[in-house]
PyMOL Python script that loads the backbone (N, CA, C, O; Angstrom):
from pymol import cmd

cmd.read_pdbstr("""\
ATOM      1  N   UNK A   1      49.666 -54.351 -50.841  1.00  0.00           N
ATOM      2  CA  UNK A   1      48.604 -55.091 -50.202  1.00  0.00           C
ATOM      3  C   UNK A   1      49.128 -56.490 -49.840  1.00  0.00           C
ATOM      4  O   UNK A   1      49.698 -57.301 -50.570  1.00  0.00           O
ATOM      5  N   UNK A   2      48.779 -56.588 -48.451  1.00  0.00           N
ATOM      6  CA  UNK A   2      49.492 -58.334 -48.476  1.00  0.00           C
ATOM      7  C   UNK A   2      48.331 -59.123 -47.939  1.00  0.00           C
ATOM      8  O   UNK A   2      48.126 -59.249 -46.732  1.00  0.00           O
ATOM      9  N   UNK A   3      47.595 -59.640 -48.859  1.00  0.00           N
ATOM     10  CA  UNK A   3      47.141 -61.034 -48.598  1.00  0.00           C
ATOM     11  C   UNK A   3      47.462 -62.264 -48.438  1.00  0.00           C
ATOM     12  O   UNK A   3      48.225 -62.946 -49.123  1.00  0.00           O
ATOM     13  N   UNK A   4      46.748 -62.600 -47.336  1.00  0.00           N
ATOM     14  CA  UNK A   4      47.285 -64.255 -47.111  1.00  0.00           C
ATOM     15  C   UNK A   4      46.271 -65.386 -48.347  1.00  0.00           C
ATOM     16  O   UNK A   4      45.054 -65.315 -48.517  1.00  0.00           O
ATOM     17  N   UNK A   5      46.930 -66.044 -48.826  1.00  0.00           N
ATOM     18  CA  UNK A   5      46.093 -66.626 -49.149  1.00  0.00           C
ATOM     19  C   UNK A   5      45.145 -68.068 -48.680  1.00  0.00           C
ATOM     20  O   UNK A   5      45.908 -69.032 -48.628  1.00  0.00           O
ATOM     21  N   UNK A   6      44.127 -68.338 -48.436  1.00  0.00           N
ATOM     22  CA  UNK A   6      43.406 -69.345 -47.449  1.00  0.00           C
ATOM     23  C   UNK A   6      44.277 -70.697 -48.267  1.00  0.00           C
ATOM     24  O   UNK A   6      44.607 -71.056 -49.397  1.00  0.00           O
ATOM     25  N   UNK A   7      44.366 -71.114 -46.868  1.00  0.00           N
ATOM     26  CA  UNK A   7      45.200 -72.958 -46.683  1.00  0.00           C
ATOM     27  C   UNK A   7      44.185 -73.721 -45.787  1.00  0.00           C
ATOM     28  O   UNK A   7      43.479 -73.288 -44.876  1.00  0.00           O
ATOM     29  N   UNK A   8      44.325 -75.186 -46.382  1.00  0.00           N
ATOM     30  CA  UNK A   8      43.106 -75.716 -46.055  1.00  0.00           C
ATOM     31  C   UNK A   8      43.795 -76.371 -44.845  1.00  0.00           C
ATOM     32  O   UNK A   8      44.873 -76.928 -45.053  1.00  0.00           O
ATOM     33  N   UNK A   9      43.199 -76.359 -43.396  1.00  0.00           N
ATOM     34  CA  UNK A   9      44.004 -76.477 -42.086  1.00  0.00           C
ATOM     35  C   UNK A   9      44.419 -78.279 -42.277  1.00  0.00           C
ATOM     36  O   UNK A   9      44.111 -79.015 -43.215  1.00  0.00           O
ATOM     37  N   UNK A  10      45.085 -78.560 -41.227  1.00  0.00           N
ATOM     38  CA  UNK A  10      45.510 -80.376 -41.400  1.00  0.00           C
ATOM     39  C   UNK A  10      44.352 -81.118 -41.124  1.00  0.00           C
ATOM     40  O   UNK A  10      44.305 -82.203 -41.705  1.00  0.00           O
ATOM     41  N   UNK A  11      43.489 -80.861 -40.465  1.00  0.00           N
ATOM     42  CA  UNK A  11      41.777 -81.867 -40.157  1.00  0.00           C
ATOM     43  C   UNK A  11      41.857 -81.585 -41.553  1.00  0.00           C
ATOM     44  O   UNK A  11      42.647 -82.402 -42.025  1.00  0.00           O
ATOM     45  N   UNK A  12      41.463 -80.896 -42.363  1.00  0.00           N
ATOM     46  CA  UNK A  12      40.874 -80.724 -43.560  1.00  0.00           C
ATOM     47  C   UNK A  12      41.685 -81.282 -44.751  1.00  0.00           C
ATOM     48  O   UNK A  12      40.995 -81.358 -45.768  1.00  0.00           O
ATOM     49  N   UNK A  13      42.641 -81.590 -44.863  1.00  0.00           N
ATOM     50  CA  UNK A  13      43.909 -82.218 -45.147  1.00  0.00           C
ATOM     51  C   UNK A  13      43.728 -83.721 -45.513  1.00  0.00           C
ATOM     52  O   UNK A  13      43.634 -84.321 -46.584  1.00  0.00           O
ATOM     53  N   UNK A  14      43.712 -84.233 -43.723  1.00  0.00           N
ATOM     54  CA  UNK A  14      43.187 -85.531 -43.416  1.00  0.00           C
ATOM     55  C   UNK A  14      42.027 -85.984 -44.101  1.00  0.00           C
ATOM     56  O   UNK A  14      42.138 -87.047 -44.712  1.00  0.00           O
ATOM     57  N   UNK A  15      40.758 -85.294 -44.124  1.00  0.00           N
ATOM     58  CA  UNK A  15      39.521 -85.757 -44.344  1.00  0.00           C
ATOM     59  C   UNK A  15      39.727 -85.786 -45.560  1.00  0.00           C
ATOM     60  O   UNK A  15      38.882 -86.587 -45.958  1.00  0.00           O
ATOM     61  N   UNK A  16      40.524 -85.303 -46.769  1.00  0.00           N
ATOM     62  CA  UNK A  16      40.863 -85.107 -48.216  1.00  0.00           C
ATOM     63  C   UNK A  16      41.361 -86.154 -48.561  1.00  0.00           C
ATOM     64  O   UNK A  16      40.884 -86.749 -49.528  1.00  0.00           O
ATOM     65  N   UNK A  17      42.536 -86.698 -47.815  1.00  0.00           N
ATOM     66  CA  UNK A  17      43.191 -87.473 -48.569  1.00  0.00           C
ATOM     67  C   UNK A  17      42.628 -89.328 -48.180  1.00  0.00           C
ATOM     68  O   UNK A  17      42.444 -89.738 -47.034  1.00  0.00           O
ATOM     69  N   UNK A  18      42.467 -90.105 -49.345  1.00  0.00           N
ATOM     70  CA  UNK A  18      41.923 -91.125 -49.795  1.00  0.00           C
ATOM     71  C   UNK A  18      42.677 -92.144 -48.924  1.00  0.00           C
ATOM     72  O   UNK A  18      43.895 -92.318 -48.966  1.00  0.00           O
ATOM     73  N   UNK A  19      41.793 -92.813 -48.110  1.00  0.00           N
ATOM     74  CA  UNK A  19      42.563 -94.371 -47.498  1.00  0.00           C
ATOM     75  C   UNK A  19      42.516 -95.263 -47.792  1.00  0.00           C
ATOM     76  O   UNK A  19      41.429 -95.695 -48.177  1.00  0.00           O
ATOM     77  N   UNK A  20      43.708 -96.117 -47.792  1.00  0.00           N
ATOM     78  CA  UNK A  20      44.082 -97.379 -48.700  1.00  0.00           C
ATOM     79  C   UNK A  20      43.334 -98.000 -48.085  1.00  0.00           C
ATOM     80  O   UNK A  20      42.789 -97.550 -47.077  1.00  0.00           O
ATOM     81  N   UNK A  21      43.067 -99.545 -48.689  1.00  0.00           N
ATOM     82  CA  UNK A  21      42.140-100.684 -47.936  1.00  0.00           C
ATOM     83  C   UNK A  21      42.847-101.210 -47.121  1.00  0.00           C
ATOM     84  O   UNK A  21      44.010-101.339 -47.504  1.00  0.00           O
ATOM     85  N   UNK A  22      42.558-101.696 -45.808  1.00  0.00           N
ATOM     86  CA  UNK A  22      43.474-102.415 -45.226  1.00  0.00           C
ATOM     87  C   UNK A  22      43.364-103.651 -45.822  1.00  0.00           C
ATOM     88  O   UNK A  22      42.472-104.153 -46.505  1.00  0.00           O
ATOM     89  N   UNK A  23      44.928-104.236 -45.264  1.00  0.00           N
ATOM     90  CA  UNK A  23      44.668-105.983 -45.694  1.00  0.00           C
ATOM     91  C   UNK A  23      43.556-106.782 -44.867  1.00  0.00           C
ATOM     92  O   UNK A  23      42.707-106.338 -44.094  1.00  0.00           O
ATOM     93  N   UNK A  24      43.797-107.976 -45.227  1.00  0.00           N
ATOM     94  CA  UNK A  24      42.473-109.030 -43.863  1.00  0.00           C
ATOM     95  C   UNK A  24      43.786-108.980 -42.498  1.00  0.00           C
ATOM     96  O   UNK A  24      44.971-108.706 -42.312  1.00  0.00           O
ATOM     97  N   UNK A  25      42.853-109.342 -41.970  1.00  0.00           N
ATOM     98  CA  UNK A  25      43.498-109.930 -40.544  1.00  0.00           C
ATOM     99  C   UNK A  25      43.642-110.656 -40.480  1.00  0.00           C
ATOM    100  O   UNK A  25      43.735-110.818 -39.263  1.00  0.00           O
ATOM    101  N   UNK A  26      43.911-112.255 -41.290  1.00  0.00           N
ATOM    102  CA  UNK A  26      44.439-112.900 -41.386  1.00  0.00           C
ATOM    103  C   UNK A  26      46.006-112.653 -41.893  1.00  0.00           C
ATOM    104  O   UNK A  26      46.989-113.257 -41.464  1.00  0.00           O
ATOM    105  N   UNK A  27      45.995-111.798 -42.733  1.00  0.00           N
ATOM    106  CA  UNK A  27      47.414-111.410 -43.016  1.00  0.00           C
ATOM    107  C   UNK A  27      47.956-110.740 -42.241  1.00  0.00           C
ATOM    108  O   UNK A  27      49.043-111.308 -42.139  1.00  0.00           O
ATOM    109  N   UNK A  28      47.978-109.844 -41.550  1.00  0.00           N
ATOM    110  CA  UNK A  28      48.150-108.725 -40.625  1.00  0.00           C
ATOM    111  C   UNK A  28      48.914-109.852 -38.795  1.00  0.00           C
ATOM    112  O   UNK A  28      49.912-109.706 -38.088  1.00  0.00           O
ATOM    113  N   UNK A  29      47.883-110.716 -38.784  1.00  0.00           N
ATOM    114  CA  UNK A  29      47.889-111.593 -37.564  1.00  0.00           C
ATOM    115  C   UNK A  29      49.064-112.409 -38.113  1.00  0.00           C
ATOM    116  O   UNK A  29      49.918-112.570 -37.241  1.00  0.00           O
ATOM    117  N   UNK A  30      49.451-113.113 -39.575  1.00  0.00           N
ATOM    118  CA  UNK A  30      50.813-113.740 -39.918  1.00  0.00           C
ATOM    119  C   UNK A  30      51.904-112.890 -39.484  1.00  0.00           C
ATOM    120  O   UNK A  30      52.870-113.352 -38.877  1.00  0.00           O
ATOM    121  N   UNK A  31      51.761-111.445 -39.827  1.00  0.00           N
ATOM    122  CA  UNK A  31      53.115-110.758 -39.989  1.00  0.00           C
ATOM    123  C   UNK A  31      53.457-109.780 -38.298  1.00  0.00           C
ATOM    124  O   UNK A  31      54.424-109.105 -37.948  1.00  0.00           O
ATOM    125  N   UNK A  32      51.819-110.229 -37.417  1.00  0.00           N
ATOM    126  CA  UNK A  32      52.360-109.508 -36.558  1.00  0.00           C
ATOM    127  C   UNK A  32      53.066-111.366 -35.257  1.00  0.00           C
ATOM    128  O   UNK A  32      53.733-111.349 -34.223  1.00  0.00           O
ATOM    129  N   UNK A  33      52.649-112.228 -35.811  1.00  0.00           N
ATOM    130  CA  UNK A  33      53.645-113.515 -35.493  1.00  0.00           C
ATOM    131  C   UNK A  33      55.099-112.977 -35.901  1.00  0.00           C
ATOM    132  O   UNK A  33      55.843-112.223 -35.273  1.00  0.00           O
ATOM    133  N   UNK A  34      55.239-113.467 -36.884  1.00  0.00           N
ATOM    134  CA  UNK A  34      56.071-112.884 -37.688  1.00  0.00           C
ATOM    135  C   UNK A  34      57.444-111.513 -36.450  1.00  0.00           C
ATOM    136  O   UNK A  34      58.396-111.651 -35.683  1.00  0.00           O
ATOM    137  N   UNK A  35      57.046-110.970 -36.730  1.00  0.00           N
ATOM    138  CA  UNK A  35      57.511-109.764 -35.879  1.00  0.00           C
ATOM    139  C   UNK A  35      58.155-110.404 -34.068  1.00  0.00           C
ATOM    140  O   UNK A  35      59.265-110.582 -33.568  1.00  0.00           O
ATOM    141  N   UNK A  36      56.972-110.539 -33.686  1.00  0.00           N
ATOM    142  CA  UNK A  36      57.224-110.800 -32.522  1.00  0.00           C
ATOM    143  C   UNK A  36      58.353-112.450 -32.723  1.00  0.00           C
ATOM    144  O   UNK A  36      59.268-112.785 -31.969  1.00  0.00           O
ATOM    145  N   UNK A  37      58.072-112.869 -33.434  1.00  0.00           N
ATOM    146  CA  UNK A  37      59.286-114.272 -33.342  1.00  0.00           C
ATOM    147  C   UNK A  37      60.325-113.570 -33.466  1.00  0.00           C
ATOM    148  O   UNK A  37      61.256-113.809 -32.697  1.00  0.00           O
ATOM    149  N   UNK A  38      60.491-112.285 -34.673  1.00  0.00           N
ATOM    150  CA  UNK A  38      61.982-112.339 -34.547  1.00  0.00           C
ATOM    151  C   UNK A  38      62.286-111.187 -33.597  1.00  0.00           C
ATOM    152  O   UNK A  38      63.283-110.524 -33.884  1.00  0.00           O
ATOM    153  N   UNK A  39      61.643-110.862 -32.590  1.00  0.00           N
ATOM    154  CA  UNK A  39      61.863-109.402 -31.806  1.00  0.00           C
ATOM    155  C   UNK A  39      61.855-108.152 -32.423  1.00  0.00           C
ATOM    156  O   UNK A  39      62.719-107.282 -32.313  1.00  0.00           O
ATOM    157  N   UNK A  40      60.784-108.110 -33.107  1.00  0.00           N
ATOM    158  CA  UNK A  40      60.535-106.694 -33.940  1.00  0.00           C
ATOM    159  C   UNK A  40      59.846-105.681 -33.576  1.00  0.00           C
ATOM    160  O   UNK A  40      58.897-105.245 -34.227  1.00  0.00           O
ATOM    161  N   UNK A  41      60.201-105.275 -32.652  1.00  0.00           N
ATOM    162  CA  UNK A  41      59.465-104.463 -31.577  1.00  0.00           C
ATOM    163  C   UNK A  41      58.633-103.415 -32.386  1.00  0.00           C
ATOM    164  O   UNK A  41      57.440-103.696 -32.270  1.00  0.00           O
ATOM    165  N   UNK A  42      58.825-102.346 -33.137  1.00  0.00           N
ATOM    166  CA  UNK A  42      58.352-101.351 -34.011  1.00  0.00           C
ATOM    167  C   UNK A  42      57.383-102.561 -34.911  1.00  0.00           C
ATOM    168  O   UNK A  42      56.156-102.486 -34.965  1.00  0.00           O
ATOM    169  N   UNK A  43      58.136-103.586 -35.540  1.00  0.00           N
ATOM    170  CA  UNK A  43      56.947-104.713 -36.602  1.00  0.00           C
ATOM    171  C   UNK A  43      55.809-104.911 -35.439  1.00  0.00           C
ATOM    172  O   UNK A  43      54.603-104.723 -35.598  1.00  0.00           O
ATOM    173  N   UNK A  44      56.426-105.308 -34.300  1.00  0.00           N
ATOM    174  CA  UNK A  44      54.801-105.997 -33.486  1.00  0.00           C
ATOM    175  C   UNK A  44      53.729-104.772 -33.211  1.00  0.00           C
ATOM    176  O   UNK A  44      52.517-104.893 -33.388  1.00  0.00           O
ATOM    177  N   UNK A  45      54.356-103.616 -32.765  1.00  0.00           N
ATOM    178  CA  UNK A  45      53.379-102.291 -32.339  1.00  0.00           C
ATOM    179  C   UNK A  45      52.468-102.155 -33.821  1.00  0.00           C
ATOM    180  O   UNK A  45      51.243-102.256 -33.872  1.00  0.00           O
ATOM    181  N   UNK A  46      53.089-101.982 -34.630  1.00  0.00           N
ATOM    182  CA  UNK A  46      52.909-101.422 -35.825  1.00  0.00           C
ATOM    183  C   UNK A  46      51.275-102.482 -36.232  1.00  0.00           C
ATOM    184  O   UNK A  46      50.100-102.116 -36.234  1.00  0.00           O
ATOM    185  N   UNK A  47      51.927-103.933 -36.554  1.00  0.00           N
ATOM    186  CA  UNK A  47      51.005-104.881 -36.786  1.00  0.00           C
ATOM    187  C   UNK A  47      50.315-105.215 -35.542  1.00  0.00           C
ATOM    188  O   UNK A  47      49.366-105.962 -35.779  1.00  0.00           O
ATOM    189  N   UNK A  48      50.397-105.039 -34.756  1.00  0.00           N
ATOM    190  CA  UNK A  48      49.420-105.169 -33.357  1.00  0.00           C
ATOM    191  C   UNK A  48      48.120-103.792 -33.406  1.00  0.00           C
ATOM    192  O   UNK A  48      47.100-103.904 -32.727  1.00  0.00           O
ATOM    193  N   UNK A  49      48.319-102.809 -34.116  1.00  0.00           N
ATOM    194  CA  UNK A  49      47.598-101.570 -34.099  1.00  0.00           C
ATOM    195  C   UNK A  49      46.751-101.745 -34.768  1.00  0.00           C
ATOM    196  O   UNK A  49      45.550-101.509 -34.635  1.00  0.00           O
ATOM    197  N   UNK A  50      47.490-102.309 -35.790  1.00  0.00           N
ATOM    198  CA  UNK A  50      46.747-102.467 -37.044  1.00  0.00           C
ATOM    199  C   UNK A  50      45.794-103.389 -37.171  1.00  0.00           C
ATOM    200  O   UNK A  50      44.890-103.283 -37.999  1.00  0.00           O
ATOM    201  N   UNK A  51      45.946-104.610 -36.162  1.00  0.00           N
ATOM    202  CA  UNK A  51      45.114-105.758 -36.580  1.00  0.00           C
ATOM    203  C   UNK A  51      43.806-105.042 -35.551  1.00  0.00           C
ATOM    204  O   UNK A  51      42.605-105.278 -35.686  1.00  0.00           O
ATOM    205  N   UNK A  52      44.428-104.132 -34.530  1.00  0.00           N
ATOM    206  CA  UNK A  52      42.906-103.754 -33.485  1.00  0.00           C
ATOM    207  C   UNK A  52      42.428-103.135 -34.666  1.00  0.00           C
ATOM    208  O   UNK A  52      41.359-103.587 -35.076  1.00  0.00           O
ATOM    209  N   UNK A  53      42.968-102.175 -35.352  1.00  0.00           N
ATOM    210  CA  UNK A  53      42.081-101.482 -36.275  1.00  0.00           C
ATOM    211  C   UNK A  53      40.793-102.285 -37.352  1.00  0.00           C
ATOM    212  O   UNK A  53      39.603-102.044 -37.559  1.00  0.00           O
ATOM    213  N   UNK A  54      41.673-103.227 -37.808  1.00  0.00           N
ATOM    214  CA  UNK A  54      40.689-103.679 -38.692  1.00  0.00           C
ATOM    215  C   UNK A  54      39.467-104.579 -38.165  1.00  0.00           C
ATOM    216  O   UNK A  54      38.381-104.685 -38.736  1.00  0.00           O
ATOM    217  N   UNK A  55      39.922-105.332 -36.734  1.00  0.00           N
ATOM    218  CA  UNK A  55      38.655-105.822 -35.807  1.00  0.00           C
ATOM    219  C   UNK A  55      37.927-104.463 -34.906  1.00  0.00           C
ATOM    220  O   UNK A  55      37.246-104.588 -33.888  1.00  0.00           O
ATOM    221  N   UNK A  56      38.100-103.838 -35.237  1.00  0.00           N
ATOM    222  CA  UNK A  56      37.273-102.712 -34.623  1.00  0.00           C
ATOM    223  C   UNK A  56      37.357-101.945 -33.132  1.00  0.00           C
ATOM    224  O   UNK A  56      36.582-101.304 -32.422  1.00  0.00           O
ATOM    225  N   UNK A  57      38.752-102.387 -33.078  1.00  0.00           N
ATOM    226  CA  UNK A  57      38.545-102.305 -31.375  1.00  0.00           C
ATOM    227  C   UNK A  57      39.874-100.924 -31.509  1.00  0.00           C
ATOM    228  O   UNK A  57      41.001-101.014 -31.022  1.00  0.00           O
ATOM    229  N   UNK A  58      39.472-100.031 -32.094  1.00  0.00           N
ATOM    230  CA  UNK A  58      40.499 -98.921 -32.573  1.00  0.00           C
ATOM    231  C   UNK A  58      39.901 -97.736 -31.554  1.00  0.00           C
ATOM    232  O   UNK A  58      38.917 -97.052 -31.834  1.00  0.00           O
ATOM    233  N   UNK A  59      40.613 -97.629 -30.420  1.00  0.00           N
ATOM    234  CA  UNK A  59      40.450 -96.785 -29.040  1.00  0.00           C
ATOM    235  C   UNK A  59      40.916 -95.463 -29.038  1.00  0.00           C
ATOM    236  O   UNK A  59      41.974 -95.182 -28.474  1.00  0.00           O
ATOM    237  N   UNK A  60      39.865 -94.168 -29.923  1.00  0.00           N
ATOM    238  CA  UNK A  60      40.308 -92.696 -30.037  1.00  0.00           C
ATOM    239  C   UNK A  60      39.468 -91.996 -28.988  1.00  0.00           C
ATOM    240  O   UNK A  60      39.580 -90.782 -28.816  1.00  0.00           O
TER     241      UNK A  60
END
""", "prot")
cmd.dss("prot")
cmd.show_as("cartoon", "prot")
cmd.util.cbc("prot")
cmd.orient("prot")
């Protein structure tokens, strides 16, 4: 007999696993300075995403 056994799909995955707090945006806005002074292209995207996220302007 071969049963599959049920796997919980990746949406279901996602919705499971626990999200950290973000920092403030005051910190987030230092380190995405930060980045862009020293040409941190991946640091600025990264902290540029992040700071829309936590002001709310997170475009899905």
């Amino acid at each position: 007999m071969n049963t599959l056994a049920p796997r919980p799909t990746e949406d279901a995955a996602l919705r499971a696993h626990r999200q950290s707090p973000l920092p403030s945006a005051e910190r987030v806005a230092d380190l995405l300075i930060v980045a862009r002074a020293t040409d941190d292209r991946y640091g600025a995207r990264h902290f540029s995403a992040l700071l829309d996220r936590i002001l709310g302007k997170d475009i899905r």
